[in-house]
VEXDREN-2710 file (C-alpha; in Angstrom, 1 decimal):
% VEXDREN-2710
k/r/px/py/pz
1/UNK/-79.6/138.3/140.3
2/UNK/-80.3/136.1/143.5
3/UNK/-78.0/134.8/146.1
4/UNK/-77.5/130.8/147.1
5/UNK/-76.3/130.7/150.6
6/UNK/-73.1/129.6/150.6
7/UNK/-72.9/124.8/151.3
8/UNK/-71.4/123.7/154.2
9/UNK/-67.8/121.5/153.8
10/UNK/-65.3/122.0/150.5
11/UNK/-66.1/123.6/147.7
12/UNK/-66.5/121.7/144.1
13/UNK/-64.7/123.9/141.0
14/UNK/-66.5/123.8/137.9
15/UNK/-65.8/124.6/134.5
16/UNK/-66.5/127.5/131.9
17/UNK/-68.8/127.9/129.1
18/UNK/-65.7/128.4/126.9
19/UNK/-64.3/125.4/128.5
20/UNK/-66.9/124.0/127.4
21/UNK/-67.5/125.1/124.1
22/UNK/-63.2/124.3/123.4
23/UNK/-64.2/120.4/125.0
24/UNK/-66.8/120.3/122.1
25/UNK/-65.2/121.8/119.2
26/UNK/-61.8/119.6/119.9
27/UNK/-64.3/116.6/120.2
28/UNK/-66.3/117.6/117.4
29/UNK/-63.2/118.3/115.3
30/UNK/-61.8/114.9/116.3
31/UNK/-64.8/113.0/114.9
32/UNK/-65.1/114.7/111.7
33/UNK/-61.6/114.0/111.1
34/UNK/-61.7/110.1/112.0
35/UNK/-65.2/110.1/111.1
36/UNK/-65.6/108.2/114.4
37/UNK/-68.1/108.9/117.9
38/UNK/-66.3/110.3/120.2
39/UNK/-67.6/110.1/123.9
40/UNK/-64.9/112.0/126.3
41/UNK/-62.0/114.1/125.4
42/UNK/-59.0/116.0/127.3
43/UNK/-58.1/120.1/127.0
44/UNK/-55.5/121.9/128.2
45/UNK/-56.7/125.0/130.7
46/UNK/-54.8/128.5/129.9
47/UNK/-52.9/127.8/133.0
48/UNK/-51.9/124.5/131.6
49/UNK/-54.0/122.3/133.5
50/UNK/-55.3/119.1/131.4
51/UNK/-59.1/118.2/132.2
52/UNK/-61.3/115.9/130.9
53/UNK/-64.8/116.2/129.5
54/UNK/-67.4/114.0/128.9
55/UNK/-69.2/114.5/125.5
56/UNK/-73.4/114.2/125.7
57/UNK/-74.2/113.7/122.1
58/UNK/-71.6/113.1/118.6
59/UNK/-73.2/112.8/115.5
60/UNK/-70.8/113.4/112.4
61/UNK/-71.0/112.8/108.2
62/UNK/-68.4/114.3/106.2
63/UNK/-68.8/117.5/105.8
64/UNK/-69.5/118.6/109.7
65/UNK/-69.6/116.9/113.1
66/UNK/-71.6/118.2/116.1
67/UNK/-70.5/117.4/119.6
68/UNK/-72.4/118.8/123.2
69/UNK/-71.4/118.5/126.7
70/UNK/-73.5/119.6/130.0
71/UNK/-71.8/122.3/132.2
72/UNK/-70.8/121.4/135.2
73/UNK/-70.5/124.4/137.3
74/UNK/-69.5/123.1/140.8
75/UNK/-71.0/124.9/143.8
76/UNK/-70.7/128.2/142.0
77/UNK/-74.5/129.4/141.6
78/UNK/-74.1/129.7/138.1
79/UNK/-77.4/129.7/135.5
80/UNK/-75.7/128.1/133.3
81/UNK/-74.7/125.3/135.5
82/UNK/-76.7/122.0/133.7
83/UNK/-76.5/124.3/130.4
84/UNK/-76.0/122.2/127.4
85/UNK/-72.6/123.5/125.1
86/UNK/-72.6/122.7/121.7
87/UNK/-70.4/123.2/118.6
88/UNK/-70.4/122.2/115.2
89/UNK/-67.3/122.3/112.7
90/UNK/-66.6/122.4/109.1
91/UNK/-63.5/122.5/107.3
92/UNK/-63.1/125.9/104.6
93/UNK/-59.7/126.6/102.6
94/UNK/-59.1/129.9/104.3
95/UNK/-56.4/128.1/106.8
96/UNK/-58.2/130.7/109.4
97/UNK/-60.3/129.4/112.6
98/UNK/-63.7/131.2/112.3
99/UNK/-66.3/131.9/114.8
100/UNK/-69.9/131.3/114.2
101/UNK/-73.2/132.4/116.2
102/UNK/-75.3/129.6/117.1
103/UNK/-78.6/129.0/118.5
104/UNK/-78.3/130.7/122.1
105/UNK/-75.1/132.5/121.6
106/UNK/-75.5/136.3/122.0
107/UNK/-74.7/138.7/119.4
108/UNK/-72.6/141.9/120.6
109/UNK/-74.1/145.1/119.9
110/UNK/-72.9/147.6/121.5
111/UNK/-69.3/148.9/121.5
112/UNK/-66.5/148.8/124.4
113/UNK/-66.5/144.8/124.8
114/UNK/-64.0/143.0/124.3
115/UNK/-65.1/141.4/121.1
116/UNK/-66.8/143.9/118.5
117/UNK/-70.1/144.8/117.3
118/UNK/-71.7/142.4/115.4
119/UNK/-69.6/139.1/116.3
120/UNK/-71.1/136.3/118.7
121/UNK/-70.3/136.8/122.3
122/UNK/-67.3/134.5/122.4
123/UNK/-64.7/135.9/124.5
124/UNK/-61.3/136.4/123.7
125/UNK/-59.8/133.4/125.9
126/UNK/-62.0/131.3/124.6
127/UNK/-61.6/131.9/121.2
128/UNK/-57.7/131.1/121.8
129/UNK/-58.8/128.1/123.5
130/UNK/-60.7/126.8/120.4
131/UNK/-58.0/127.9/117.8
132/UNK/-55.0/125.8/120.0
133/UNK/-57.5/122.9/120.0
134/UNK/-58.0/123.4/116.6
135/UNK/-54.8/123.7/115.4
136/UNK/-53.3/120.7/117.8
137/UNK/-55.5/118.5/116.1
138/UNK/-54.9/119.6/112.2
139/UNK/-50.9/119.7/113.0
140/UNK/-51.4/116.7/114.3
141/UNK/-53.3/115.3/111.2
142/UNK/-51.3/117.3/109.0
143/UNK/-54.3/118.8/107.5
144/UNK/-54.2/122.0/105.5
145/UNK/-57.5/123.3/105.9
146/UNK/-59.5/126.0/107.8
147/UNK/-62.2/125.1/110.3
148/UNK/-65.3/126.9/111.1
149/UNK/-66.8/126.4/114.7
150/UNK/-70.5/127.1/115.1
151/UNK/-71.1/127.7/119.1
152/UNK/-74.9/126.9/120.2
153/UNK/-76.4/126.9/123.9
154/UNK/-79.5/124.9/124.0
155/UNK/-82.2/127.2/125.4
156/UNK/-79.5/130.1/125.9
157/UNK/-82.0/132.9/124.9
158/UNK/-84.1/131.5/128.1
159/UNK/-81.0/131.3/130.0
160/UNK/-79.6/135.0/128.9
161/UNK/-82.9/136.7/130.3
162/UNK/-81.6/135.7/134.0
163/UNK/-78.0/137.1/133.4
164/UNK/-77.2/140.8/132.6
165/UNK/-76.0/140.7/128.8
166/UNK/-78.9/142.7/127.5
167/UNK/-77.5/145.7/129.8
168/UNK/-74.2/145.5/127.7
169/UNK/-75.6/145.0/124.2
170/UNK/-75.5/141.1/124.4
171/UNK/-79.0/139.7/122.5
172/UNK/-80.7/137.0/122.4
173/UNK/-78.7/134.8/123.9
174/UNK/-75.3/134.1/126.3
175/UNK/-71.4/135.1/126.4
176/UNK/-69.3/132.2/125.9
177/UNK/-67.1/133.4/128.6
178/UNK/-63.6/132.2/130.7
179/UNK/-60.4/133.9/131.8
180/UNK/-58.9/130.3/133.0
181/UNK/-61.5/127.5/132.2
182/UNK/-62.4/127.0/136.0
183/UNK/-65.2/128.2/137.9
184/UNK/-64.1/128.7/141.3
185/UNK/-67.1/128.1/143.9
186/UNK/-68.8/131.7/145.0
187/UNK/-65.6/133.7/142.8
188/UNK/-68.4/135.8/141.5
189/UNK/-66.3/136.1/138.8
190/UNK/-69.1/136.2/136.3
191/UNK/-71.3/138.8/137.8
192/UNK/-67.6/141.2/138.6
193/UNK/-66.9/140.9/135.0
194/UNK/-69.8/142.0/134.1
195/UNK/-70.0/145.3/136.3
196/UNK/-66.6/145.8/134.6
197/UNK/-67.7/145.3/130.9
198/UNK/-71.1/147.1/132.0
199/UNK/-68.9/150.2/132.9
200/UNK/-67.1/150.0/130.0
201/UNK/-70.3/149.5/127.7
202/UNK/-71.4/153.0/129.1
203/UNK/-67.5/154.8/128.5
204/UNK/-67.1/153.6/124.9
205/UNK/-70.9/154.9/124.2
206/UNK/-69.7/158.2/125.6
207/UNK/-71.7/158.2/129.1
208/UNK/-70.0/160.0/131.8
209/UNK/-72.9/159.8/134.5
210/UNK/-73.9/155.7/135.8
211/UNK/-75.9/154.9/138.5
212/UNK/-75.1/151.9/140.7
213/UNK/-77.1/149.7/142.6
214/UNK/-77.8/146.3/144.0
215/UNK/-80.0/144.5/142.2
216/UNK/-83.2/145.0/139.7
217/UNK/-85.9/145.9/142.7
218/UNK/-83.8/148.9/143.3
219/UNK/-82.6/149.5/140.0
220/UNK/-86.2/149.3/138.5
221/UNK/-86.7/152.6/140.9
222/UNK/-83.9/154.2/140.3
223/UNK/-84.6/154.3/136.3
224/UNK/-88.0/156.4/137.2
225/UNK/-85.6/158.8/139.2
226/UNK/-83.1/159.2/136.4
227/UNK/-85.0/159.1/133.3
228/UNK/-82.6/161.2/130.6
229/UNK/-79.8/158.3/131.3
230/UNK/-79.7/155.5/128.9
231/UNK/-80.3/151.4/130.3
232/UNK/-76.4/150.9/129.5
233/UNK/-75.8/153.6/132.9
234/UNK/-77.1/151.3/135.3
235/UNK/-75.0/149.0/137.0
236/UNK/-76.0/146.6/139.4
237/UNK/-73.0/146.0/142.1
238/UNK/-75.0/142.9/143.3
239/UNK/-72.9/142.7/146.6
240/UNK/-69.9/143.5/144.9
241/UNK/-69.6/147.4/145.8
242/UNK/-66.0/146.6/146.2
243/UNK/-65.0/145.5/143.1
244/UNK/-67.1/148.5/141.4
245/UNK/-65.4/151.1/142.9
246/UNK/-62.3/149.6/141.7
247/UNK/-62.9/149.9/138.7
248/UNK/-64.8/152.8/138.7
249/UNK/-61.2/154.6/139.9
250/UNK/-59.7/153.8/136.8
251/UNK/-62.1/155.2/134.2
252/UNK/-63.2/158.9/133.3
253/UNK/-66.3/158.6/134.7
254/UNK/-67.1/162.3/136.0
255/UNK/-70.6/161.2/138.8
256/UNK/-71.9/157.8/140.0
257/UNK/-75.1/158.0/141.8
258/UNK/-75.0/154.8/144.3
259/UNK/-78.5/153.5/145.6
260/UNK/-78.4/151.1/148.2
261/UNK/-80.5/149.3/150.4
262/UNK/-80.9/150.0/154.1
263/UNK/-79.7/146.3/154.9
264/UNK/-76.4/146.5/152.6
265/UNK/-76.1/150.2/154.2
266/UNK/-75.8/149.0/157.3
267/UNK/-73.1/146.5/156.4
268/UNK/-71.5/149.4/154.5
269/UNK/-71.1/152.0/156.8
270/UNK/-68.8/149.4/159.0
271/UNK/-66.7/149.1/155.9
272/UNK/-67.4/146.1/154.7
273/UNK/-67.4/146.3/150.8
274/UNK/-68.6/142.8/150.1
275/UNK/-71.7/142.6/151.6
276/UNK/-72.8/138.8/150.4
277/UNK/-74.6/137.4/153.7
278/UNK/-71.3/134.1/153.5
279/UNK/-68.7/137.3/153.8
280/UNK/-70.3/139.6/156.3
281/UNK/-73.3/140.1/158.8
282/UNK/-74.4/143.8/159.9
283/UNK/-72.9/144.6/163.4
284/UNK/-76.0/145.5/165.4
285/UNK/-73.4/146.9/168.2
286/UNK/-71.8/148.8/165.7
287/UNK/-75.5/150.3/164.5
288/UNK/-76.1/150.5/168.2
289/UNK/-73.0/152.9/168.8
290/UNK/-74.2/155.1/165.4
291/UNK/-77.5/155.7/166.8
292/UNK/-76.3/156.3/170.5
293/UNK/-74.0/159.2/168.9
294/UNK/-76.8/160.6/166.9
295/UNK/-77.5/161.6/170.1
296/UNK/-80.7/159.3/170.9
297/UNK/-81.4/157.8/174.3
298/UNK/-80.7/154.3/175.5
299/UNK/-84.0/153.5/175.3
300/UNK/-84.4/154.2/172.2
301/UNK/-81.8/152.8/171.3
302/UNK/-81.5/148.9/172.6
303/UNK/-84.1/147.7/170.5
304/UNK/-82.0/147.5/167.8
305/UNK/-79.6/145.0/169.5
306/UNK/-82.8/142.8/169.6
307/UNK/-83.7/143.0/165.8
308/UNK/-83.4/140.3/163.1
309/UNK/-82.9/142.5/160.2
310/UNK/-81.3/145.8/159.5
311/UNK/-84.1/146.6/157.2
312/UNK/-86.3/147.0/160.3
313/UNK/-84.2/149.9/161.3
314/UNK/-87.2/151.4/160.5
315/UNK/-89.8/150.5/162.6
316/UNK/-87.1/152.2/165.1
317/UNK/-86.3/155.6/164.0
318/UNK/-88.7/157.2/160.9
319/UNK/-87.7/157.1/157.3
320/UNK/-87.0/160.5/156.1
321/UNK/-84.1/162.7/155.1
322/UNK/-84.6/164.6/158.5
323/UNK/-84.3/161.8/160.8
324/UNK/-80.5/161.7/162.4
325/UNK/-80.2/158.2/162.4
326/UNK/-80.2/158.0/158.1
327/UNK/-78.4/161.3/158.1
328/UNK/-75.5/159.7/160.2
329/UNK/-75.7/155.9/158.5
330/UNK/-75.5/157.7/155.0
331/UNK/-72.8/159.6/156.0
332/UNK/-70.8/156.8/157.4
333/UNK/-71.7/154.8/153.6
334/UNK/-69.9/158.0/152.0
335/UNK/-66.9/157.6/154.2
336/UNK/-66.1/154.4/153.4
337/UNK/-66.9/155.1/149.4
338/UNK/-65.5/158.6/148.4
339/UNK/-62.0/157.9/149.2
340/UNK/-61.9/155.0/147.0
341/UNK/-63.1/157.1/144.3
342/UNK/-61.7/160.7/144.4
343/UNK/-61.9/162.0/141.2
344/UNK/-65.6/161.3/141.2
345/UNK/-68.6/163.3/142.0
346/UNK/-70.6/160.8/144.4
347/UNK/-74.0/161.2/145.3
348/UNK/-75.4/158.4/148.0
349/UNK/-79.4/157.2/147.6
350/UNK/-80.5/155.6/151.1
351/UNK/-83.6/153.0/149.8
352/UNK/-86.1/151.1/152.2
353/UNK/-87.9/148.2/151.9
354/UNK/-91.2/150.0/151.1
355/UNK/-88.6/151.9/147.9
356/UNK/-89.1/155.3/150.1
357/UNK/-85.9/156.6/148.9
358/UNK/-83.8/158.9/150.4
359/UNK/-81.5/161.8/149.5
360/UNK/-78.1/163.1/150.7
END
């Protein structure tokens, strides 16, 4: 999953898929009721915050109305942002709210989500969303009736193949997904929940052993390396390594292999955990020092102060387990990790940019 480098000036907040999805269903709701277009329409956020949203498309008769809106993401680098959010709704005399999968919506199937096997990927907070929305507007009609809600994602099956959800057991299509409604610009929050629910994926399918790593190139390598471990044991931290240790610590995970590449490493081994290029740069004096007390000369060593990119470390000092340089650098990346997990067996894979990777 690629980076955006982070705009200069404020920040603009966007909103949810399952803000989204509650905008349409109240709207959509709303019509069918008054048998009326309806063209914008206010929610309440779970923190109580009221927003409006502006509805693309009504069309209604009397037995269902369909309403969309386009997701506004903010400056969060969201692919969903521009997304089109859909849902259609039906009355049925059960008096319960019940979820549908639409067109685009992901099916779960795998356990350890949140939601179980076999229901669309509609998160729990959304799904509350949707009910208060639907039940507002039937108390407030004083109607006596159940109502379906059909989520859809126009071209979400597209969209799903650029996010993670197949790694978790989410097909062929997205998570309708939200904790409070709002995106918050460069939270990450998306990609950090799902290393959590990729972690738990792996528990509840009884898979003590995950490799971590940043991002599909290194991943893609890593598979070849560890070939008896199911997809579901590969996590990608992005630059969150932080985040994945945290929750690492909490679960009975007995070994994590971590590969990482020489650029994030070098970030790493000066303790920074977030290694996103907006949060923190690689300290060539600091990877000056490291070398110097591998015991290599000055010489040898003040060409790194002049170099553009960590990965180049290598036209410096040779790639291989034997050279002091990676030995040290490795060493320092396990220093900062191991105490945050302790009760876990960590072993630390050093990758270049030509996937020579190392061992240690």
């Amino acid at each position: 999953m690629s980076l955006q480098p982070v705009p200069e000036g404020p920040l603009r907040q966007g909103y949810t898929t399952g803000a989204c999805a509650t905008a349409c269903t109240k709207a959509a709701l709303l019509s069918l009721i008054t048998q009326e277009p309806v063209h914008d329409i206010e929610i309440t956020l779970p923190l109580g915050e009221k927003v409006r949203f502006r509805i693309s498309d009504c069309s209604f008769n009397h037995k269902r109305a369909t309403c969309t809106t386009v997701k506004d993401a903010g400056d969060d680098p969201d692919v969903t942002n521009g997304a089109t959010i859909g849902c259609t709704v039906s009355f049925n005399d059960t008096l319960d709210v019940k979820f549908l999968r639409g067109e685009g919506v992901g099916i779960v199937t795998l356990p350890g989500l949140a939601i179980a096997v076999g229901e669309p990927a509609i998160n729990p907070v959304p799904r509350k969303m949707m009910t208060d929305a639907v039940h507002f507007l039937t108390h407030r009609y004083s109607l006596n009736k159940g109502v379906n809600i059909e989520v859809f994602v126009v071209d979400g099956v597209s969209i799903a193949k650029k996010t993670l959800n197949s790694r978790i057991g989410i097909l062929e299509g997205i998570s309708i997904l939200g904790t409070t409604g709002i995106v918050r610009p460069f939270s990450s929050s998306a990609y950090i929940a799902s290393i959590t629910q990729g972690i738990d994926v792996a528990l509840a399918n009884d898979c003590r052993e995950i490799v971590i790593n940043s991002g599909g190139r290194s991943e893609n390598l890593l598979r070849k390396r560890f070939p008896h471990l199911p997809e579901f044991a590969f996590i990608q931290y992005g630059n969150w390594i932080g985040e994945t240790l945290a929750k690492i610590r909490t679960v009975p995970l007995q070994k994590v292999t971590m590969g990482i590449m020489l650029g994030k490493a070098a970030k790493l081994a000066q303790g920074e955990l977030d290694t996103h290029s907006g949060k923190s740069t690689w300290d060539k004096q600091f990877i000056y020092s490291l070398a110097r007390d591998c015991g290599y000369s000055k010489e040898q060593c003040e060409p790194i102060l002049e170099l553009n990119m960590a990965r180049r470390l290598t036209e410096l000092f040779p790639f291989s387990e034997q050279e002091p340089f990676y030995r040290e650098l490795a060493a320092r990346c396990y220093a900062v990790c191991a105490p945050l997990v302790p009760e876990v067996r960590l072993q630390l894979l050093l990758i270049d940019a030509n996937d020579t990777i190392l061992t240690f």
